[in-house]
C-alpha distance (Angstrom), angle and dihedral (degrees) to the residues before:
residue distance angle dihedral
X1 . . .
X2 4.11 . .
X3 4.17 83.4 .
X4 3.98 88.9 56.6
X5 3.76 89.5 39.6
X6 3.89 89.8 61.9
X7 3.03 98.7 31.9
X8 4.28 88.5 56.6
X9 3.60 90.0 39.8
X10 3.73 91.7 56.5
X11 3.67 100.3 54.3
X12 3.69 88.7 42.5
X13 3.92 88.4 56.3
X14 3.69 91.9 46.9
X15 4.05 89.6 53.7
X16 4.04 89.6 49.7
X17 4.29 81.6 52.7
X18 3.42 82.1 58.6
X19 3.58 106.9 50.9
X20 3.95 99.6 -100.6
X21 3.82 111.5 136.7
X22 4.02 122.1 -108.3
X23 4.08 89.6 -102.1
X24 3.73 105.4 49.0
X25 4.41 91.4 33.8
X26 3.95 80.9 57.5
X27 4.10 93.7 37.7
X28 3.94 87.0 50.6
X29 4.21 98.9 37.2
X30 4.25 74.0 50.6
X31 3.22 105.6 50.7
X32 4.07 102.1 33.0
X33 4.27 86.9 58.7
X34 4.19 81.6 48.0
X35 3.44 90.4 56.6
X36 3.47 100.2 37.6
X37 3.90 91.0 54.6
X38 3.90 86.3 48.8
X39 4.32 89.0 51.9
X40 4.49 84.8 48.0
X41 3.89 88.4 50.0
X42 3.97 91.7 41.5
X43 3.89 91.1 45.9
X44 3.48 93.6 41.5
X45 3.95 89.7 54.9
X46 3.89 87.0 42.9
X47 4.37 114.1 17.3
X48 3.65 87.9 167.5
X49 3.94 102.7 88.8
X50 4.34 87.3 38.4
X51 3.83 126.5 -117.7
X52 3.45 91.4 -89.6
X53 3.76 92.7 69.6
X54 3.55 86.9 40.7
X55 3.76 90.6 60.7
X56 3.74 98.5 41.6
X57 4.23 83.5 53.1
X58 4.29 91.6 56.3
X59 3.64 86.7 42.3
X60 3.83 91.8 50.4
X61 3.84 90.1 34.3
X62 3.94 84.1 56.5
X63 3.45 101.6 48.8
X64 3.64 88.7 45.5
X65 3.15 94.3 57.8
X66 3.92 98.5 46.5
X67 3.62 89.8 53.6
X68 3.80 94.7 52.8
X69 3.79 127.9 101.1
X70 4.36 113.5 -131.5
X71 3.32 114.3 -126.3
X72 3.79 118.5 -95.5
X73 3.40 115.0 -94.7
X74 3.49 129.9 -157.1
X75 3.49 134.6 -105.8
X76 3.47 112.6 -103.3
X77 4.00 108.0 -125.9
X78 3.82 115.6 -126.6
C-alpha cells in the first residue's frame, strides 16, 4: 500500500508540474494505477498477448466507457 501511495503521489506531482489542477492530477494518478492493476490481473489470467496490451485494453476499455451513453432508464412510477 505505501509503494502504490508513492508511486500515485508521484504521477500526480508530475501532472501538477505540468499545469493539471490538484483534482484531475489526483483523478488521473488514480485511475491510471486502477487500470494498471486491472491490465496485471488481466495479464496474469492471460500473459500471452503481454501487459502492455493489457494496459492499452483498460485504457481503451476506459475511454470507451466514458464516451458511452447509459441506457435510458425508466421512470420509476409512484
Amino acid at each position: 500500500m505505501a509503494k502504490h501511495a508513492m508511486l500515485t503521489d508521484a504521477v500526480a506531482e508530475a501532472l501538477r508540474q505540468r499545469g493539471v489542477s490538484d483534482g484531475l492530477a489526483d483523478l488521473a494518478a488514480r485511475t491510471g494505477w486502477a487500470a494498471f492493476q486491472h491490465a496485471v490481473d488481466a495479464w496474469a489470467d492471460d500473459p500471452a498477448p503481454g501487459l502492455d496490451a493489457h494496459l492499452c485494453q483498460a485504457f481503451d476499455d476506459l475511454r470507451a466507457l466514458s464516451t458511452a451513453v447509459p441506457p435510458t432508464q425508466a421512470s420509476p412510477e409512484h
